[in-house]
C-alpha positions as CSV (number, residue, x, y, z in Angstrom):
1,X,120.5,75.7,69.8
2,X,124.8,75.6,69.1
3,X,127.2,76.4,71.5
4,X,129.7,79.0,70.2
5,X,133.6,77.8,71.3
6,X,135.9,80.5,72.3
7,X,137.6,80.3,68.4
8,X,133.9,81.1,67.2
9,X,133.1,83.5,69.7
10,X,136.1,85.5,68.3
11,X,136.0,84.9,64.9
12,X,131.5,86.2,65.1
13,X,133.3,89.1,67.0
14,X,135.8,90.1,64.4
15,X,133.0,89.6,61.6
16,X,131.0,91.8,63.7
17,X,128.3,89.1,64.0
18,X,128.5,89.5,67.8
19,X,129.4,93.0,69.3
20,X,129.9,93.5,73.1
21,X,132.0,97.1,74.4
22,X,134.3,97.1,76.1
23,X,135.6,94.0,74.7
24,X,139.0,91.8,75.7
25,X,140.0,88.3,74.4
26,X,140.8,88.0,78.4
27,X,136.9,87.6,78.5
28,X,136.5,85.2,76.9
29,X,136.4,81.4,78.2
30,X,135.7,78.2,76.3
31,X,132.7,78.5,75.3
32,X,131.1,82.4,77.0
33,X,132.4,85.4,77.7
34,X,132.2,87.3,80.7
35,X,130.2,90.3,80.8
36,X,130.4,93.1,83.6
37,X,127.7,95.1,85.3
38,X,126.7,98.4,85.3
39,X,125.9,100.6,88.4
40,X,122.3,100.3,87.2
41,X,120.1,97.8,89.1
42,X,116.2,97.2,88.3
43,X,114.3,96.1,91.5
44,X,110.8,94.8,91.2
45,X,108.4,95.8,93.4
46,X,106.4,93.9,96.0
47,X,103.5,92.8,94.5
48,X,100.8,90.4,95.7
49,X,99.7,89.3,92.6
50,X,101.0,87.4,89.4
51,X,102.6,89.1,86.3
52,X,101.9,88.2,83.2
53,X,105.1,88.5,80.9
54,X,103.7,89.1,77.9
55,X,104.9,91.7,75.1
56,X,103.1,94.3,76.3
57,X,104.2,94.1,80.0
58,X,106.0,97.0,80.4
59,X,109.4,96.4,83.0
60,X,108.9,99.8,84.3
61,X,105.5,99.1,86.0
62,X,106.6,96.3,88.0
63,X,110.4,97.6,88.6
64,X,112.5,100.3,90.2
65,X,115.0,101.6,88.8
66,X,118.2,102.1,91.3
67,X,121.5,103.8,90.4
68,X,124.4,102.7,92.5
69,X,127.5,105.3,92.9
70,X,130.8,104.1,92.1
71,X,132.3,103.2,95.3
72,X,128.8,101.9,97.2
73,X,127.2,98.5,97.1
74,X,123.7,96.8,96.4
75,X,122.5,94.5,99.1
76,X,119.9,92.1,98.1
77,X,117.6,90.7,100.9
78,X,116.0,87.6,101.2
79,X,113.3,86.8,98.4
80,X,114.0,90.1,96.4
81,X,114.9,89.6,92.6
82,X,116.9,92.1,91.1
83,X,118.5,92.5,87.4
84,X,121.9,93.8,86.8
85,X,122.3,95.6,83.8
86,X,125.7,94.8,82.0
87,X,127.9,97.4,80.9
């Protein structure tokens, strides 16, 4: 596995190798850009057993979907995993 620098980062992104929207060179650092997150959250459940990840595990079985309005907040307690879902 490579490392992309910021001058390859841009030059994939002008190619069109590598596509993120909304873009901004101010994004991007030395070597990664900065992605930001949507309103969308998925929460998994509380389960007492072990998933499996597999490719057939399906997200939506073991997570909850949670839409956050604009000017609210998501407050994560202790020992819940969330994912953020980038814009």
């Amino acid at each position: 596995m490579s490392i992309l620098g910021r001058q390859a980062i841009l030059k994939a992104i002008e190619k069109g190798t590598i596509s993120i929207t909304p873009f901004s060179n101010d994004l991007v650092g030395p070597a990664s850009v900065d992605l930001t997150l949507a309103h969308t959250f998925r929460v998994f459940r509380k389960v007492h057993q072990v998933i499996e990840v597999r490719e057939i595990t399906d997200y939506r079985e073991v997570t909850e979907k949670i839409e956050v309005p604009h000017d609210e907040y998501i407050l994560i307690m202790p020992g819940e995993t969330i994912l953020g879902i980038t814009r």
